[in-house]
PQR file with spaces between the fields and no chain letter, atoms N, CA, C, O and H, PARSE charges and radii, in Angstrom:
ATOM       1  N    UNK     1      -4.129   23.659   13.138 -0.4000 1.5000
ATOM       2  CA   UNK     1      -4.496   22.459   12.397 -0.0000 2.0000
ATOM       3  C    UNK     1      -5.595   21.732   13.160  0.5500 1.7000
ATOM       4  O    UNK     1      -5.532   21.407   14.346 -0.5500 1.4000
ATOM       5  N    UNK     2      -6.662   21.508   12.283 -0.4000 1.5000
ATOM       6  CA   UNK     2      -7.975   20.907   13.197 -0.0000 2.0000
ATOM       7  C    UNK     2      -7.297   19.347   13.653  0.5500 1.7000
ATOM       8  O    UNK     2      -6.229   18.915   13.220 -0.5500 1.4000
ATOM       9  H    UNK     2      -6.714   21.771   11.320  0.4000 1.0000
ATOM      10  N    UNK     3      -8.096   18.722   14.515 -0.4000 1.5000
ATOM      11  CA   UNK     3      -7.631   17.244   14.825 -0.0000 2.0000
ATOM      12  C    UNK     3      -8.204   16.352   13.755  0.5500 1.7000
ATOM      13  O    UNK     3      -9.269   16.755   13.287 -0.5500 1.4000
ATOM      14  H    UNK     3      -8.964   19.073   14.867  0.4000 1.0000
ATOM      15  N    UNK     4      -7.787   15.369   13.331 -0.4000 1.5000
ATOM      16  CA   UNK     4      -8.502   14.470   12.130 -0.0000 2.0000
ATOM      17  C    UNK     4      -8.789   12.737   12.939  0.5500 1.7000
ATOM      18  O    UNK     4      -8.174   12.361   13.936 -0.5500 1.4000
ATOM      19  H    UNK     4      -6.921   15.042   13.711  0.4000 1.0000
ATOM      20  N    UNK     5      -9.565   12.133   12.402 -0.4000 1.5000
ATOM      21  CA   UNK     5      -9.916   10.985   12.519 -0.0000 2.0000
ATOM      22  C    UNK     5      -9.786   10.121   11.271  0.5500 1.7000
ATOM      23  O    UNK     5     -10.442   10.225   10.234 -0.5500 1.4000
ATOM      24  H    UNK     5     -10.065   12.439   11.592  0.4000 1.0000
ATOM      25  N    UNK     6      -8.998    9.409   11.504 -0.4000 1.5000
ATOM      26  CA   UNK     6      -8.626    8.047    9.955 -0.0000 2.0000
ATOM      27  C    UNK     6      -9.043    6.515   10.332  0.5500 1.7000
ATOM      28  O    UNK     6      -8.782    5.887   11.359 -0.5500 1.4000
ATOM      29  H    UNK     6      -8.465    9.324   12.346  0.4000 1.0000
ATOM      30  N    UNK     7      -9.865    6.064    9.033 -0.4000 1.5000
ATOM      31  CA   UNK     7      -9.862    4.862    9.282 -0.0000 2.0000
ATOM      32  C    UNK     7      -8.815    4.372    8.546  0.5500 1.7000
ATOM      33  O    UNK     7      -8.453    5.173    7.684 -0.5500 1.4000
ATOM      34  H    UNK     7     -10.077    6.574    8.199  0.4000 1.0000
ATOM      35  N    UNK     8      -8.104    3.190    8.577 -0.4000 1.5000
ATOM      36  CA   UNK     8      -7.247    2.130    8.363 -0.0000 2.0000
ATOM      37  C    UNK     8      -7.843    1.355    7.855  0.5500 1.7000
ATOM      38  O    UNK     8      -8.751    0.740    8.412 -0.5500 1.4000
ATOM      39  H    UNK     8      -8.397    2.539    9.277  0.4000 1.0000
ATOM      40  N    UNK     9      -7.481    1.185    6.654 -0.4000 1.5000
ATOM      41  CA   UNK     9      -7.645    0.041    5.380 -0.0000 2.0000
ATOM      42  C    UNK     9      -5.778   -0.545    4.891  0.5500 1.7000
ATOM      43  O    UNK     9      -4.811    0.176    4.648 -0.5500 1.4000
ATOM      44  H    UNK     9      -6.743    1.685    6.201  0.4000 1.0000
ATOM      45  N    UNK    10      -5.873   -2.202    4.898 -0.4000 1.5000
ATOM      46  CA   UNK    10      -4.957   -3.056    4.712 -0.0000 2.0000
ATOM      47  C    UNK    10      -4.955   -3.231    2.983  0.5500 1.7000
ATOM      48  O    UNK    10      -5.924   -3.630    2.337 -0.5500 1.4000
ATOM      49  H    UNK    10      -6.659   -2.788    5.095  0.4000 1.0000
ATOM      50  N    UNK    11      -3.774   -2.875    2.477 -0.4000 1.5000
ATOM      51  CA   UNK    11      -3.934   -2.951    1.073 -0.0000 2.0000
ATOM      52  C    UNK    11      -2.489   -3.812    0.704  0.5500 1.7000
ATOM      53  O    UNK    11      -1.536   -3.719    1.477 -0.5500 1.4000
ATOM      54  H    UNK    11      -2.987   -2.551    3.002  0.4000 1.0000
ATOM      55  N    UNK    12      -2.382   -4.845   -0.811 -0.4000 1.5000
ATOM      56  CA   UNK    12      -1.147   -5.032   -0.999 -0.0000 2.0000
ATOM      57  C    UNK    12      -0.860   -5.647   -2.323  0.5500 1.7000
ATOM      58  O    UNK    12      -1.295   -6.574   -3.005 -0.5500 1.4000
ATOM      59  H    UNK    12      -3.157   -4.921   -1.439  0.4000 1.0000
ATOM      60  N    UNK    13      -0.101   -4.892   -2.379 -0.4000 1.5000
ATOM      61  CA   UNK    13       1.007   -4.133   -3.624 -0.0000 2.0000
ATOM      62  C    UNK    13       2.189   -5.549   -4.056  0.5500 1.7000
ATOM      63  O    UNK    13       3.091   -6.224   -3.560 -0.5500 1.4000
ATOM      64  H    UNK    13       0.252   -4.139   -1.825  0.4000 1.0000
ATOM      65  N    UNK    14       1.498   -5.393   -5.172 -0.4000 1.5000
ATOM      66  CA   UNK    14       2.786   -6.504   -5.605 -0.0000 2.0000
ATOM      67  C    UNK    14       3.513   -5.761   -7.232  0.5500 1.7000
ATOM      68  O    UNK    14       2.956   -4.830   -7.813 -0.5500 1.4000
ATOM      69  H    UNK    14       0.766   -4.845   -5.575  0.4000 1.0000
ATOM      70  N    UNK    15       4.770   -6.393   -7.711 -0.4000 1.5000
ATOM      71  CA   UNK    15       5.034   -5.906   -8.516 -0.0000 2.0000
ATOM      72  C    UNK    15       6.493   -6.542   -9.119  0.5500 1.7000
ATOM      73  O    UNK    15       7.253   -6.914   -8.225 -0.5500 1.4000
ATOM      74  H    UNK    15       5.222   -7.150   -7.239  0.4000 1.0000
ATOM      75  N    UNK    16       6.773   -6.641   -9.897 -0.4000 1.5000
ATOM      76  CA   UNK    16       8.089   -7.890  -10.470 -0.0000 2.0000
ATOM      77  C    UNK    16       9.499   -7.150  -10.127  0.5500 1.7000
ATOM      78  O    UNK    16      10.478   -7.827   -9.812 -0.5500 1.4000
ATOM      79  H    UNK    16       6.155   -6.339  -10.624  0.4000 1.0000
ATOM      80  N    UNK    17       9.569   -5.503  -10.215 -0.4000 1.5000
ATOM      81  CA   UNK    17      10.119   -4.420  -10.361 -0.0000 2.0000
ATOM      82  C    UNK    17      11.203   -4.204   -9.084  0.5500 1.7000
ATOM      83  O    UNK    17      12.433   -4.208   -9.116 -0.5500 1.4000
ATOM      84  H    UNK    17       8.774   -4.953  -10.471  0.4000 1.0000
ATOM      85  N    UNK    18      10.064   -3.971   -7.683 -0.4000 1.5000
ATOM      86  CA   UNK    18      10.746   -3.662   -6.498 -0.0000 2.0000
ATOM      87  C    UNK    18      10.031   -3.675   -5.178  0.5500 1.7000
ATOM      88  O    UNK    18       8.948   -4.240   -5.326 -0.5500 1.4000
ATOM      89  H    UNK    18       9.064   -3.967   -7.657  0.4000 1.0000
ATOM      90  N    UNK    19      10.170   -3.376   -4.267 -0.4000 1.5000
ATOM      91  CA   UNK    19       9.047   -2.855   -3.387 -0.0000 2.0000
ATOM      92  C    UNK    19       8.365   -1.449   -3.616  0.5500 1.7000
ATOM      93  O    UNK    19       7.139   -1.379   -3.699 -0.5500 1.4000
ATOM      94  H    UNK    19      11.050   -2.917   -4.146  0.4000 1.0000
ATOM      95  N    UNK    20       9.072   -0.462   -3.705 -0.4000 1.5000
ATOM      96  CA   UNK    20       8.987    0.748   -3.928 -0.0000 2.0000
ATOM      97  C    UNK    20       7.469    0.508   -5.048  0.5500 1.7000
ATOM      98  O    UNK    20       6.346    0.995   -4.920 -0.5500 1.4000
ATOM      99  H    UNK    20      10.068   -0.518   -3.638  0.4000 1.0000
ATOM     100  N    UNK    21       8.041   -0.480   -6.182 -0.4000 1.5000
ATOM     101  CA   UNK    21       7.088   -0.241   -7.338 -0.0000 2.0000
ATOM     102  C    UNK    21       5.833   -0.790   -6.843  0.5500 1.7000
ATOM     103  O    UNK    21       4.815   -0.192   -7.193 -0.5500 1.4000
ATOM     104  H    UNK    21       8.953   -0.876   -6.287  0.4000 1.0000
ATOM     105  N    UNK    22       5.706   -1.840   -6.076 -0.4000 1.5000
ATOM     106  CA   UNK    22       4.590   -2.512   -5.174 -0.0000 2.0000
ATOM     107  C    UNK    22       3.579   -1.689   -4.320  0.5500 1.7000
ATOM     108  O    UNK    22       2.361   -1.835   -4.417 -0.5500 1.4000
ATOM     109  H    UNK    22       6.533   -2.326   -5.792  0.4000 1.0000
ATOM     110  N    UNK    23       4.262   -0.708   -3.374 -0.4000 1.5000
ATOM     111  CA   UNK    23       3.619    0.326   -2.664 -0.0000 2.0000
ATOM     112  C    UNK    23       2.879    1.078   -3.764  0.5500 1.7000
ATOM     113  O    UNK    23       1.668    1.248   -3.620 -0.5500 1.4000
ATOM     114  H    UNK    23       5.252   -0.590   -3.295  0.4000 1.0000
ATOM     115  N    UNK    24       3.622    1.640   -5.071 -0.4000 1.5000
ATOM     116  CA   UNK    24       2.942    2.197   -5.854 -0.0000 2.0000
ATOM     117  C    UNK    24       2.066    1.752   -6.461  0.5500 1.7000
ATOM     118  O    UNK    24       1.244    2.609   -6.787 -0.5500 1.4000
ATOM     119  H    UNK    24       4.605    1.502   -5.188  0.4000 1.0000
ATOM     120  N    UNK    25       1.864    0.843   -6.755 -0.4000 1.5000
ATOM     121  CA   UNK    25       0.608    0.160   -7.170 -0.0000 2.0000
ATOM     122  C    UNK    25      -0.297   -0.093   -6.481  0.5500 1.7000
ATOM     123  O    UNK    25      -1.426   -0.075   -6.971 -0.5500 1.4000
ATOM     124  H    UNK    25       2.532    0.147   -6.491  0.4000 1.0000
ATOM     125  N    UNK    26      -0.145   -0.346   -5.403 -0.4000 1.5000
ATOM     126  CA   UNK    26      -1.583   -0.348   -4.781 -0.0000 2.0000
ATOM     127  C    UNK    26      -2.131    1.256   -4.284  0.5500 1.7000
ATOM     128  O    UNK    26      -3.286    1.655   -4.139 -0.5500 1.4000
ATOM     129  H    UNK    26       0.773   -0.360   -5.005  0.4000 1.0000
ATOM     130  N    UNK    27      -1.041    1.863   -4.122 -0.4000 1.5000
ATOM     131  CA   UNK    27      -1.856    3.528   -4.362 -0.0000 2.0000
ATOM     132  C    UNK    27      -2.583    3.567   -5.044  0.5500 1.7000
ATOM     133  O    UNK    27      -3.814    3.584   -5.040 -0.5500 1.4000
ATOM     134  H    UNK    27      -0.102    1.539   -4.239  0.4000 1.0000
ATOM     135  N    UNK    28      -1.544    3.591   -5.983 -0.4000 1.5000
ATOM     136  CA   UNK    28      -2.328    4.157   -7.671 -0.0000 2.0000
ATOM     137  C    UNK    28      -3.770    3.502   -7.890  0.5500 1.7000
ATOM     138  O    UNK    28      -4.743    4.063   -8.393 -0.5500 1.4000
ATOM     139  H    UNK    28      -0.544    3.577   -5.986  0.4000 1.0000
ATOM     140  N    UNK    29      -3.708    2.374   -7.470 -0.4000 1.5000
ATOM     141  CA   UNK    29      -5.109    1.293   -7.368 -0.0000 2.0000
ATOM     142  C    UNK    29      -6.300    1.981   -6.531  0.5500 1.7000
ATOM     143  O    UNK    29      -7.423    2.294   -6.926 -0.5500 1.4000
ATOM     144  H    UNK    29      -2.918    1.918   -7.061  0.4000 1.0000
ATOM     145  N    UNK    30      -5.828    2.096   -5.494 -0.4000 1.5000
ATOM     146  CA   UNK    30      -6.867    2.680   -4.302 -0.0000 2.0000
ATOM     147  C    UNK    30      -7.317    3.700   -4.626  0.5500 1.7000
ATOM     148  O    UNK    30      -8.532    3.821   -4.469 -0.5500 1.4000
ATOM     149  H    UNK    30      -4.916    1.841   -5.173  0.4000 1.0000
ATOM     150  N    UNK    31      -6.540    4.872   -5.218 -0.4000 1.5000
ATOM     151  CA   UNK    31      -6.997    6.075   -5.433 -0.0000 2.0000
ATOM     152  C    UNK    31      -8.092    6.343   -6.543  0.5500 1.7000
ATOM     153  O    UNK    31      -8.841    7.306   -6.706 -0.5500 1.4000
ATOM     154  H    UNK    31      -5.553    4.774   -5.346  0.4000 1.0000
ATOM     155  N    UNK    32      -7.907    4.996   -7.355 -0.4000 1.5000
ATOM     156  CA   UNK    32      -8.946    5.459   -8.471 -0.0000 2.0000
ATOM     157  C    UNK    32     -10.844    4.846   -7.437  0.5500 1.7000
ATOM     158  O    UNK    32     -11.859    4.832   -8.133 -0.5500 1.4000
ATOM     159  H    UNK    32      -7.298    4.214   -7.222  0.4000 1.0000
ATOM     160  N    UNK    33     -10.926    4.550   -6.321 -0.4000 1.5000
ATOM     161  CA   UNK    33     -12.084    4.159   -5.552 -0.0000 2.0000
ATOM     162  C    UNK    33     -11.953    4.942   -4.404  0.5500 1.7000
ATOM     163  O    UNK    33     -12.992    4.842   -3.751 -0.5500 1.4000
ATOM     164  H    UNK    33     -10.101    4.561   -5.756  0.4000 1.0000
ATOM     165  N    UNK    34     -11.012    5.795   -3.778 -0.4000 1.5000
ATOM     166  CA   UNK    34     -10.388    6.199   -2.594 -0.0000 2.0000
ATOM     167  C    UNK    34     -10.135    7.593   -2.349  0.5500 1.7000
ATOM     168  O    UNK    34      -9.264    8.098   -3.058 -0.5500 1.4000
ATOM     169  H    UNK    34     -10.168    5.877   -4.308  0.4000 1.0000
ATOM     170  N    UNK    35     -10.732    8.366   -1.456 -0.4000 1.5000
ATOM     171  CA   UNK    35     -10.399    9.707   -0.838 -0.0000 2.0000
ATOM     172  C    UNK    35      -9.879    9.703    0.383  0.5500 1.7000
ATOM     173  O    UNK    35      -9.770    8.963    1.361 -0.5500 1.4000
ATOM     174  H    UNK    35     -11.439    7.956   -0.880  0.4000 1.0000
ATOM     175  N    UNK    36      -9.449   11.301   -0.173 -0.4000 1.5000
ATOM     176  CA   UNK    36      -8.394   11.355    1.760 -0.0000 2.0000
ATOM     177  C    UNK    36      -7.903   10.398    1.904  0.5500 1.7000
ATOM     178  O    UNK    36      -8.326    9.844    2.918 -0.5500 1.4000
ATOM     179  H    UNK    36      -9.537   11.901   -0.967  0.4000 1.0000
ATOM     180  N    UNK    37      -6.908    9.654    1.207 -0.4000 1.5000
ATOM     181  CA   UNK    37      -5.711    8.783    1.421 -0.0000 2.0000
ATOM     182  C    UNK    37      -4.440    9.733    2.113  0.5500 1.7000
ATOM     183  O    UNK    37      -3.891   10.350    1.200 -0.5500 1.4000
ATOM     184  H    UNK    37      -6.565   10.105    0.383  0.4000 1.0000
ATOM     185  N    UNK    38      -3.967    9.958    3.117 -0.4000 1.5000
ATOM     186  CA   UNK    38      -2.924   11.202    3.836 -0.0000 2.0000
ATOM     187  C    UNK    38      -1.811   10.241    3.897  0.5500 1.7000
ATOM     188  O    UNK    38      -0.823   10.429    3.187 -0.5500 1.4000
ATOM     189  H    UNK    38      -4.412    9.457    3.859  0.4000 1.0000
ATOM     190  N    UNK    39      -1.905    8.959    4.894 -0.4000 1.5000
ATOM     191  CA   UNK    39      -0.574    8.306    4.789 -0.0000 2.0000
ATOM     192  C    UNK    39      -0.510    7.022    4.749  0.5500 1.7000
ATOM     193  O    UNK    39      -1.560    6.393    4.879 -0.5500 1.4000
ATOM     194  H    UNK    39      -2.708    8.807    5.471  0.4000 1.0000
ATOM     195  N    UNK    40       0.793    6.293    4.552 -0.4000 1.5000
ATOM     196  CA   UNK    40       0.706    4.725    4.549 -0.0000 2.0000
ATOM     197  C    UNK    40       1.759    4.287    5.476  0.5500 1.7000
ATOM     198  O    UNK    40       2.759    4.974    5.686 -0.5500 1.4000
ATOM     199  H    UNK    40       1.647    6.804    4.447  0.4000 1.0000
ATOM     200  N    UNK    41       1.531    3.085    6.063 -0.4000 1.5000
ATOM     201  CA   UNK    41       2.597    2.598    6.753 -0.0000 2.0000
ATOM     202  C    UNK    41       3.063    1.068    6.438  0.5500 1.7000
ATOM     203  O    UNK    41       2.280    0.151    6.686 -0.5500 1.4000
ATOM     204  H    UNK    41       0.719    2.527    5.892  0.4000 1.0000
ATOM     205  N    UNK    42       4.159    0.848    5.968 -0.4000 1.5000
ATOM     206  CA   UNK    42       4.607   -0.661    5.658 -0.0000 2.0000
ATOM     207  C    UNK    42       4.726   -1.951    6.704  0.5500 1.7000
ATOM     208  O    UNK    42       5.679   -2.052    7.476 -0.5500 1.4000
ATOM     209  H    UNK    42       4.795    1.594    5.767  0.4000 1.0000
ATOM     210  N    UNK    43       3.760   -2.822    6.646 -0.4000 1.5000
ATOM     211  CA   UNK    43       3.681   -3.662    7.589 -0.0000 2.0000
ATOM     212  C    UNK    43       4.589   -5.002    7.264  0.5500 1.7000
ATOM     213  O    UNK    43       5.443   -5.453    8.027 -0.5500 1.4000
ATOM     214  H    UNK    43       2.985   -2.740    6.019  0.4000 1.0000
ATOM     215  N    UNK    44       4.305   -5.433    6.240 -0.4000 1.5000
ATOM     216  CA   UNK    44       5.331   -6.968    5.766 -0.0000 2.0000
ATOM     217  C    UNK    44       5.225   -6.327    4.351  0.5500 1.7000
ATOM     218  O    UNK    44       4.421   -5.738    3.629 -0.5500 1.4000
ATOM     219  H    UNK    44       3.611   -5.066    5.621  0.4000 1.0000
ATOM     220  N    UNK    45       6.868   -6.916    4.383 -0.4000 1.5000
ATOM     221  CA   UNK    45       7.210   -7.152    2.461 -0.0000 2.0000
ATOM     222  C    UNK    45       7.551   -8.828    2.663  0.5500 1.7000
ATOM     223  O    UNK    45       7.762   -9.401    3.731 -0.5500 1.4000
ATOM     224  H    UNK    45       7.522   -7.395    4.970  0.4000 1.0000
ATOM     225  N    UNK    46       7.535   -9.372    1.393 -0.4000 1.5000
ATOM     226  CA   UNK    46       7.588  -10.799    1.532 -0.0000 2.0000
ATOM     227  C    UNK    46       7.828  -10.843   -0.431  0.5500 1.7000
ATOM     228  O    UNK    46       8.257   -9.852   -1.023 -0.5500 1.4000
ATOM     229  H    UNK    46       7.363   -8.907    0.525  0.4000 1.0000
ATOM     230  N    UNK    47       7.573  -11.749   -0.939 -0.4000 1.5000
ATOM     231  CA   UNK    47       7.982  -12.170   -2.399 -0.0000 2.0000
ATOM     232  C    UNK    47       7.686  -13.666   -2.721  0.5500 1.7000
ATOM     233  O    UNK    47       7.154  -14.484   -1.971 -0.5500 1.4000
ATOM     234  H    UNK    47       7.224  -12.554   -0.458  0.4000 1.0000
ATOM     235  N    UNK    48       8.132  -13.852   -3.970 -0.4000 1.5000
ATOM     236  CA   UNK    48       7.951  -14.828   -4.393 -0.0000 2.0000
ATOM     237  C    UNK    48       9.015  -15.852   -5.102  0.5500 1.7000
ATOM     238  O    UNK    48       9.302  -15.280   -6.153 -0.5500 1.4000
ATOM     239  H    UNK    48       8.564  -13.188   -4.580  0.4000 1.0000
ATOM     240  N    UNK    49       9.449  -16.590   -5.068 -0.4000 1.5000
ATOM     241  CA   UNK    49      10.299  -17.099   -6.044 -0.0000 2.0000
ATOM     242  C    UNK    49      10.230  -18.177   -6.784  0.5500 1.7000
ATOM     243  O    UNK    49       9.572  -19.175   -6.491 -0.5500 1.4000
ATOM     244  H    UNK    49       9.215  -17.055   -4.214  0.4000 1.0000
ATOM     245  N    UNK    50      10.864  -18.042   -7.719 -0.4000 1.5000
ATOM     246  CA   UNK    50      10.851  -18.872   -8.565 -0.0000 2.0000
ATOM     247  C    UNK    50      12.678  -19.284   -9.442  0.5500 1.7000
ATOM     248  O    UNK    50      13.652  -18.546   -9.589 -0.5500 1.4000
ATOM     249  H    UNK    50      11.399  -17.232   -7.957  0.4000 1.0000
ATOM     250  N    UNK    51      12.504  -20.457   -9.763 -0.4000 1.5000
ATOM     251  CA   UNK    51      14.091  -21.158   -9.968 -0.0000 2.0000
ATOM     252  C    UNK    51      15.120  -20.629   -8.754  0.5500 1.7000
ATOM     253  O    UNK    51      16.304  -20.911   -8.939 -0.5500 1.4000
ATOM     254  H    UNK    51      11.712  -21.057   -9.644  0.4000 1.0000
ATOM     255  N    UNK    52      14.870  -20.069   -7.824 -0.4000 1.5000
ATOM     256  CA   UNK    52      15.974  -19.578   -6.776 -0.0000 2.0000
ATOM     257  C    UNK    52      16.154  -18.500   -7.448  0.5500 1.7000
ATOM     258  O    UNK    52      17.336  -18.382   -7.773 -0.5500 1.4000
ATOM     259  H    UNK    52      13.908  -19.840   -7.674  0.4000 1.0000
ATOM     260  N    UNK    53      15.173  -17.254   -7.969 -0.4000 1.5000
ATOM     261  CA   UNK    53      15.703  -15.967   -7.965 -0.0000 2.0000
ATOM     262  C    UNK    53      14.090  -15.330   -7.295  0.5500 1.7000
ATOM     263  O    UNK    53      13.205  -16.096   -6.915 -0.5500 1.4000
ATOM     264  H    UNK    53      14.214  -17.350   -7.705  0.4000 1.0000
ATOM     265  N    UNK    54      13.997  -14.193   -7.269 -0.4000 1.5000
ATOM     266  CA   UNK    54      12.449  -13.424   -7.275 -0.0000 2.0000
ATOM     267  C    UNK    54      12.227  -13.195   -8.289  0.5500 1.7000
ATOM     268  O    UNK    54      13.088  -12.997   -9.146 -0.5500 1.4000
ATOM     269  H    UNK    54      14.716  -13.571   -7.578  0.4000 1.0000
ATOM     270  N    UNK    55      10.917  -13.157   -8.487 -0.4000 1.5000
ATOM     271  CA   UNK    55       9.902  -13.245   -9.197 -0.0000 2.0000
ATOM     272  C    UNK    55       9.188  -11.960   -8.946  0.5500 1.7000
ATOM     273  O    UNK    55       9.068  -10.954   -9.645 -0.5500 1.4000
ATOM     274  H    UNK    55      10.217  -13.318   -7.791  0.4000 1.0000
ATOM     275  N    UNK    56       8.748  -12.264   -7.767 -0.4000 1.5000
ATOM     276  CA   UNK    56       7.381  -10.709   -7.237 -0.0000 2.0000
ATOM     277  C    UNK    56       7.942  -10.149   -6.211  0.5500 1.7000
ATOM     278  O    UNK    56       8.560  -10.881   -5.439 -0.5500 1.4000
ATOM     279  H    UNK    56       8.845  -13.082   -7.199  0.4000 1.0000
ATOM     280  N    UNK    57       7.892   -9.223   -6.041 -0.4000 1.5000
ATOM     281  CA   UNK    57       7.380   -8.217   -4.580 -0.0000 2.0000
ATOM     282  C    UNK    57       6.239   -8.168   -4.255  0.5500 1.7000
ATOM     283  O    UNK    57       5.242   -7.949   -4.943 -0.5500 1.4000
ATOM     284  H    UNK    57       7.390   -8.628   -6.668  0.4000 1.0000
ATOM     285  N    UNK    58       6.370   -8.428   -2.882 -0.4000 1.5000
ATOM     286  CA   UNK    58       4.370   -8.056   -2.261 -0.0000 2.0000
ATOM     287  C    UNK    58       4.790   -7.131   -1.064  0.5500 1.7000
ATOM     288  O    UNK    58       5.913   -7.239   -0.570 -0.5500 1.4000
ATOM     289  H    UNK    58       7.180   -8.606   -2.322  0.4000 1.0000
ATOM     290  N    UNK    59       3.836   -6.182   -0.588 -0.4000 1.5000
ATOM     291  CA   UNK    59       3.896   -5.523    0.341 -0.0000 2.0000
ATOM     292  C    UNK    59       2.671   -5.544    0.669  0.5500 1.7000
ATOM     293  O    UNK    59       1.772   -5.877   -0.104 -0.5500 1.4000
ATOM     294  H    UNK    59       2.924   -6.094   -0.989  0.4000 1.0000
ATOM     295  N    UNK    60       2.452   -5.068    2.264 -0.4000 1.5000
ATOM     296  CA   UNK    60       1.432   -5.316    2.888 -0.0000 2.0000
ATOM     297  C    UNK    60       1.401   -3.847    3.672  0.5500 1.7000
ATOM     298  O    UNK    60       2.243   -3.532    4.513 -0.5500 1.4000
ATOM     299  H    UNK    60       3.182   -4.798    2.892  0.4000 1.0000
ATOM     300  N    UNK    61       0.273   -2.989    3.252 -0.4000 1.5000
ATOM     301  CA   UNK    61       0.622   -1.458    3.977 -0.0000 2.0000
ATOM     302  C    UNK    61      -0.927   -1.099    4.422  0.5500 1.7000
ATOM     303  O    UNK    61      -2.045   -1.359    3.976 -0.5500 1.4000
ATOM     304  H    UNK    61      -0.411   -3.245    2.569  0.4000 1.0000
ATOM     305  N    UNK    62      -0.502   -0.512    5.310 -0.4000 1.5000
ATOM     306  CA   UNK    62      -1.574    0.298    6.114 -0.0000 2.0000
ATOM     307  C    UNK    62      -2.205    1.531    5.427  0.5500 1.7000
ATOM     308  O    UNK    62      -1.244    2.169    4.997 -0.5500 1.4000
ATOM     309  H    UNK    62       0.406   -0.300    5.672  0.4000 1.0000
ATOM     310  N    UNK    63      -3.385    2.201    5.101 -0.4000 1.5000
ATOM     311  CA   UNK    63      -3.199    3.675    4.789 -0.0000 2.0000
ATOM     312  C    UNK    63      -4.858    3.915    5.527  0.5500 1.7000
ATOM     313  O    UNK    63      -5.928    3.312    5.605 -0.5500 1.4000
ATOM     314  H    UNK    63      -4.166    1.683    5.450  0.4000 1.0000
ATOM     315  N    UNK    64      -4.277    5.119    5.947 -0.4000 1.5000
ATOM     316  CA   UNK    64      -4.684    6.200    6.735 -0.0000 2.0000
ATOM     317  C    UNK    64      -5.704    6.474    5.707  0.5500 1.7000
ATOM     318  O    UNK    64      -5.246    6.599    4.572 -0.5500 1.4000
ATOM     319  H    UNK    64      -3.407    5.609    5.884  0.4000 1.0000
ATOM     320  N    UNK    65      -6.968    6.597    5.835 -0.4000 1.5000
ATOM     321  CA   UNK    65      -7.979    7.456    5.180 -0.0000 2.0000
ATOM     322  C    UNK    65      -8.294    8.302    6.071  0.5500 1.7000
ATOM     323  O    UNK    65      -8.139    7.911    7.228 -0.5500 1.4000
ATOM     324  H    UNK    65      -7.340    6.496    6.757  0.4000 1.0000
ATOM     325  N    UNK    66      -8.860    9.785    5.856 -0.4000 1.5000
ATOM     326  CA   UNK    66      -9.051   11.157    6.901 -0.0000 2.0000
ATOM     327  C    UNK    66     -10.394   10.940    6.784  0.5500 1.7000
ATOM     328  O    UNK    66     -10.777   10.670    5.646 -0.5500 1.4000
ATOM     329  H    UNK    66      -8.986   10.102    4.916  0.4000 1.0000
ATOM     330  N    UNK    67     -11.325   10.992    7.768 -0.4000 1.5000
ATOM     331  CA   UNK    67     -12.855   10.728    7.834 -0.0000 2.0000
ATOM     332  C    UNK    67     -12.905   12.292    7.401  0.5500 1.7000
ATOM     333  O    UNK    67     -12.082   13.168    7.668 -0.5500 1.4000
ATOM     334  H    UNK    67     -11.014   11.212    8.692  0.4000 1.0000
ATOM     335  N    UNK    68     -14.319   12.405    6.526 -0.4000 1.5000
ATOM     336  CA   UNK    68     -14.590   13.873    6.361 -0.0000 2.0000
ATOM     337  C    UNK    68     -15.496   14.213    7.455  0.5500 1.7000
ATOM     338  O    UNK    68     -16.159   13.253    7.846 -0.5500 1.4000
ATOM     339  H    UNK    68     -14.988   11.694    6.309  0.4000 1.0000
ATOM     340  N    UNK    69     -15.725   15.437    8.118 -0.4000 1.5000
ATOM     341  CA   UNK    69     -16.635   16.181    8.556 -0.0000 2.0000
ATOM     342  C    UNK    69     -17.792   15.938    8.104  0.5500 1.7000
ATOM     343  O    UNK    69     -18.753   16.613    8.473 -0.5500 1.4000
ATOM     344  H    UNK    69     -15.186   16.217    7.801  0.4000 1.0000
């Protein structure tokens, strides 16, 4: 396996649903502007509320872009 070099881009995902659904959205987001996305790492989840229940999920994630050759 050759060695790779990634830059790190801060992305974040919100979503009414879950966290899970939050991470996915900002994929799904990135990828339509974004190559060589390999991995992500979860830095803060946090939310929103409203009347004393949640409202949103937000996540705050790291992802790995692979520099090309």
């Amino acid at each position: 396996m050759p060695d790779h070099i990634y830059k790190i881009i801060e992305l974040v995902g919100s979503s009414t649903k879950g966290t899970d659904d939050a991470i996915n959205n900002a994929i799904e987001r990135a990828k339509k502007t974004l190559r060589n996305m390999d991995w992500f790492e979860v830095v803060e989840t946090r939310g929103h509320l409203s009347n004393g229940k949640v409202a949103h999920y937000q996540v705050k994630i790291k992802v790995g872009i692979r520099l090309e050759d």
